[in-house]
C-alpha positions as CSV (number, residue, x, y, z in Angstrom):
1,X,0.0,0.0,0.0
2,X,1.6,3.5,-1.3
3,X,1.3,6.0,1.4
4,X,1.2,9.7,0.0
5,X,2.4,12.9,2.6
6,X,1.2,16.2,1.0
7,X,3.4,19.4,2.2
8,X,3.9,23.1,1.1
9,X,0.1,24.4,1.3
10,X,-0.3,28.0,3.3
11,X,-1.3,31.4,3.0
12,X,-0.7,33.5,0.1
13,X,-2.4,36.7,-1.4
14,X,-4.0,36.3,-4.8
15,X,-1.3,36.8,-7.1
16,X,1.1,34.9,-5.0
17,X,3.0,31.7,-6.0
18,X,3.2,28.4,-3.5
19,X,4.7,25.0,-4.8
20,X,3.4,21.7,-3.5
21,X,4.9,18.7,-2.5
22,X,4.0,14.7,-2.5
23,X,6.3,12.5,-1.2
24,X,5.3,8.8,-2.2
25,X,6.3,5.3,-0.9
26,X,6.5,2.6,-3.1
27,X,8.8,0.8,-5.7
28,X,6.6,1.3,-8.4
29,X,5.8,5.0,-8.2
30,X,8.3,5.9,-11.3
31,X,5.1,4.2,-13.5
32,X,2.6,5.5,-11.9
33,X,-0.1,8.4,-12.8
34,X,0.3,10.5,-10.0
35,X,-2.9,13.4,-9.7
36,X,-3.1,16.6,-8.0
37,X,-6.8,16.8,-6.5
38,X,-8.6,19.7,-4.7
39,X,-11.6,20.2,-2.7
40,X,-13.3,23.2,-1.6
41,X,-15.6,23.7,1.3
42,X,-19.0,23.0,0.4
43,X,-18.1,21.8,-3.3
44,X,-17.1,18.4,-5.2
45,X,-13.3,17.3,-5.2
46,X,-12.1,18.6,-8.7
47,X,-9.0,17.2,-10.8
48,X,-6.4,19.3,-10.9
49,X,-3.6,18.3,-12.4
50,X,-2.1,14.8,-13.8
51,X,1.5,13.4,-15.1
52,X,2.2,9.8,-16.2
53,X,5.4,7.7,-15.6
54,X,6.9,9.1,-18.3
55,X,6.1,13.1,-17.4
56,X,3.3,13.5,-19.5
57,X,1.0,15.6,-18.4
58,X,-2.8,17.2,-18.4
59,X,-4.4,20.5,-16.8
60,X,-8.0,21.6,-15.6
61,X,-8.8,24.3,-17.2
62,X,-9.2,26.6,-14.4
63,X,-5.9,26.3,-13.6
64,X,-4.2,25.9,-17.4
65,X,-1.6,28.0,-17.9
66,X,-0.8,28.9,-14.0
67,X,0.1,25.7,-12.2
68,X,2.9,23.1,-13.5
69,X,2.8,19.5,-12.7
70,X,6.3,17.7,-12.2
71,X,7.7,14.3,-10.9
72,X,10.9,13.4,-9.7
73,X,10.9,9.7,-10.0
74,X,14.3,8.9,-8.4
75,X,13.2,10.9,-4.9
76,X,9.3,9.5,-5.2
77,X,7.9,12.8,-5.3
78,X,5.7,14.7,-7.2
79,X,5.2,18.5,-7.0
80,X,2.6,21.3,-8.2
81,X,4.3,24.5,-8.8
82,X,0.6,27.4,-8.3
83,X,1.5,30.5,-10.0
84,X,-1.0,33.7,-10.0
85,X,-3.0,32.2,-7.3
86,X,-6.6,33.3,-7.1
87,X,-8.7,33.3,-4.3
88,X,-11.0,30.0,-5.8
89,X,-8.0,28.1,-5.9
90,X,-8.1,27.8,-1.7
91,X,-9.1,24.3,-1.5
92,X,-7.4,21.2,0.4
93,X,-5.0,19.7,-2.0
94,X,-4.7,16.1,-2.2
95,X,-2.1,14.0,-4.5
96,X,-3.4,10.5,-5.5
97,X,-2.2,7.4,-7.0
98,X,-5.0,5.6,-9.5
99,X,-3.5,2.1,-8.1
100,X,-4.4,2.5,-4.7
101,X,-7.5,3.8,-2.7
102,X,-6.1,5.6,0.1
103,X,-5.9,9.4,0.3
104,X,-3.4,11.4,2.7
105,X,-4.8,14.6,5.1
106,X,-3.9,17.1,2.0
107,X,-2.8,20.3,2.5
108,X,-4.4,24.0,3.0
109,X,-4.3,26.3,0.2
110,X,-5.6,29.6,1.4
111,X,-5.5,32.4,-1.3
112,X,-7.0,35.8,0.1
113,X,-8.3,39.0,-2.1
């Protein structure tokens, strides 16, 4: 079972930058889909970000164009680098393996006017 430890959330002003941080367990995480997930209070968790094995990756499009996906396979992490943070994009963040069902605690994006 791949346990997933999200770090880096916080408090920024809208315009503000934060990078996130998963750190994964695992042997097999270099070929795994890793995705970046968010929820907000009172609304439906949301895909955010994705990036295969291989560094492929795919974009929401509320967040196209501002926030990078990346993967370091030989440290088993995976980060989101948020540029020109708004204040919709506060929301818990969550990364996620497809293989496995568990999720970690996330972490707290706050982004105020």
């Amino acid at each position: 079972q791949a346990q997933l430890v999200e770090s880096g959330g916080g408090l920024v002003q809208a315009g503000g930058s934060l990078r996130l941080s998963c750190a994964a367990s695992g042997s097999i995480f270099s070929i795994l889909t890793m995705d970046w997930y968010r929820q907000a209070p009172g609304k439906q968790r949301e895909l955010v970000a994705s990036i295969t094995g291989s560094g492929s990756s795919n974009y929401a499009d509320s967040v196209k164009g501002r926030f990078t996906i990346s993967r370091d396979n030989a440290k088993n992490m995976v980060y989101l680098q948020m540029n020109s943070l708004k204040p919709e994009d506060t929301a818990v963040y969550y990364c996620k393996s497809r293989v496995y069902a568990s999720w970690g605690q996330g972490t707290q994006v706050t982004v105020s006017s």
